[in-house]
C-alpha positions in Angstrom: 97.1 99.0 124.4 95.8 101.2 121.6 96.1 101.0 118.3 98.1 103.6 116.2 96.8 104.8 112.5 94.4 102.1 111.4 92.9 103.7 109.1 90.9 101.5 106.3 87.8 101.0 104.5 84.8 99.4 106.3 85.2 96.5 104.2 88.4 95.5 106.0 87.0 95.5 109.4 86.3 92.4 109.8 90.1 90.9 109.4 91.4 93.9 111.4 88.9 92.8 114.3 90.6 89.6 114.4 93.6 91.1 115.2 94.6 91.1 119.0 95.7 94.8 119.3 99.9 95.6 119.0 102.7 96.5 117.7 102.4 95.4 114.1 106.0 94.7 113.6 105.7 92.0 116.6 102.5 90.9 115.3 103.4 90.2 112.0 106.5 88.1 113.1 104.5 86.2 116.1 102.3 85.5 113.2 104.7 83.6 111.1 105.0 80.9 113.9 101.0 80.4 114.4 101.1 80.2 110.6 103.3 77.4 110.3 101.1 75.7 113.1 97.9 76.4 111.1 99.6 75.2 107.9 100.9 71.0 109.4 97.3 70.9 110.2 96.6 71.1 105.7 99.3 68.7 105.6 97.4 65.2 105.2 94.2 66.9 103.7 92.5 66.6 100.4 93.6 69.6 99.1 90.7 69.2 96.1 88.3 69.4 98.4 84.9 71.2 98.5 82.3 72.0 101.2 79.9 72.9 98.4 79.7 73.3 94.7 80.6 76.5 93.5 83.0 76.8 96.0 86.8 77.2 96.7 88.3 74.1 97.0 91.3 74.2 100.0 94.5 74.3 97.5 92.5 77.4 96.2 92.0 78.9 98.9 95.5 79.0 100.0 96.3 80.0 96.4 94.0 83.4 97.5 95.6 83.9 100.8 99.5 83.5 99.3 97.9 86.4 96.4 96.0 88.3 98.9 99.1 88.4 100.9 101.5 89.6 97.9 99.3 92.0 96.8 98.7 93.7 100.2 102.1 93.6 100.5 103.0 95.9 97.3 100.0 98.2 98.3 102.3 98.8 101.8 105.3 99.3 99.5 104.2 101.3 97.2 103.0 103.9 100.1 105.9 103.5 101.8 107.6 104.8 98.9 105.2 107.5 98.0 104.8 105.6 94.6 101.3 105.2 93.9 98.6 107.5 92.9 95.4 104.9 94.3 95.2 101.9 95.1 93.2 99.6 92.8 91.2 96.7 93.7 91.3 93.5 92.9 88.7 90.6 92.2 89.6 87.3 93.9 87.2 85.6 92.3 89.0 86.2 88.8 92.7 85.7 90.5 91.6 82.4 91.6 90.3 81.2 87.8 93.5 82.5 86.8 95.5 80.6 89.4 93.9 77.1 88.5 96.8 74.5 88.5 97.7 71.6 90.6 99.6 72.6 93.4 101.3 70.3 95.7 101.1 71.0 99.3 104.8 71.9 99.9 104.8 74.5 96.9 102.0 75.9 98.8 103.2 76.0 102.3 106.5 76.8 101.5 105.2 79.7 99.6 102.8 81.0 101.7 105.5 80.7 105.0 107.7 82.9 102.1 105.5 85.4 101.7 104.6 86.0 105.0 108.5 86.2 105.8 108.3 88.7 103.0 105.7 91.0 104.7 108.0 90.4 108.0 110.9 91.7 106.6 109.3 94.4 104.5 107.2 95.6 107.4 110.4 95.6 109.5 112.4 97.6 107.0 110.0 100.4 107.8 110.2 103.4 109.9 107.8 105.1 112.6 107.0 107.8 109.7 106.6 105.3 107.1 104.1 102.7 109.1 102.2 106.1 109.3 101.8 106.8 105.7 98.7 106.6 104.2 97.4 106.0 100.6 93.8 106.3 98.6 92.1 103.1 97.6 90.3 103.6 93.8 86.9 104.1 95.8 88.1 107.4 97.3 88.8 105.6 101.0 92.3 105.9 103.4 94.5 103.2 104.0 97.2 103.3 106.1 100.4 100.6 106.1 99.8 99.8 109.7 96.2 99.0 108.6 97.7 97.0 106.0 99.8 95.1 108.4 96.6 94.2 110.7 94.6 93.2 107.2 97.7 90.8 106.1 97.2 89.2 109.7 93.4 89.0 109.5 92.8 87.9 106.3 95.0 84.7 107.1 92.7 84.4 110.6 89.6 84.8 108.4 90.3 81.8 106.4 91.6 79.6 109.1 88.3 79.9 110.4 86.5 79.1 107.3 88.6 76.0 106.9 87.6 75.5 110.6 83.4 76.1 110.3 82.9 75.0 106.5 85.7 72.5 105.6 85.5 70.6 109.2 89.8 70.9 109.7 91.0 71.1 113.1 93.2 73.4 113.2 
């Protein structure tokens, strides 16, 4: 099956790689349920932990992928709705200093699973012409929702498997 408009910056490649090729309407809801899977495995972990100094610790890192999601998310509406002159970039790195607190595990599962119905239901509110829609990122490069779509699914995929590799979780 190929792949309509996935237009993006090479950065984003490697999330859009992990996708499995689609429809990104079904994708996005089939990835609600693998989500939800991914997330009972964080259920009985420290959520303070570390693999190494200097790096995220796990509540963090689902702190990232909850903002990461959001934020991919406006970028999609704001192209939908031809509202946005470029799309600005954002440094994760300063989002999660930002976002230090003590989270429980629910108030981040339940708002992660949110947010992800939130993409769902935006991504399904949109048209054949408006999943074509591109916009420009601040570095001068296209960006197209669909691309968006396949990032939002990849980025989660990305993290699982860091979780997997550097943080030992069976997932």
């Amino acid at each position: 099956m190929s792949v309509p408009n996935l237009v993006h910056p090479p950065f984003f490649n490697g999330y859009v790689s992990l996708v499995e090729p689609g429809e990104i309407k079904q994708l996005l809801s089939s990835s609600l349920v693998d989500i939800k899977n991914d997330l009972s495995s964080l259920s009985n972990v420290d959520l303070s932990y570390r693999y190494q100094e200097g790096k995220w610790d796990i509540a963090t890192l689902l702190r990232h992928a909850i903002d990461a999601e959001l934020i991919f998310s406006f970028r999609a509406l704001s192209i939908a709705r031809n509202t946005i002159s470029s799309i600005t970039s954002f440094d994760e790195n300063e989002y999660a200093k930002a976002s230090e607190y003590t989270y429980t595990f629910e108030q981040l599962r339940d708002e992660f699973l949110n947010a992800r119905k939130g993409s769902i239901l935006l991504f399904n509110s949109f048209n054949e012409e408006w999943l074509q829609r591109m916009g420009t990122t601040d570095m001068g490069d296209q960006l197209s929702i669909t691309s968006i779509g396949y990032i939002l699914i990849g980025h989660w995929l990305h993290h699982k498997e860091v979780l997997q590799k550097k943080y030992g979780i069976n997932m």
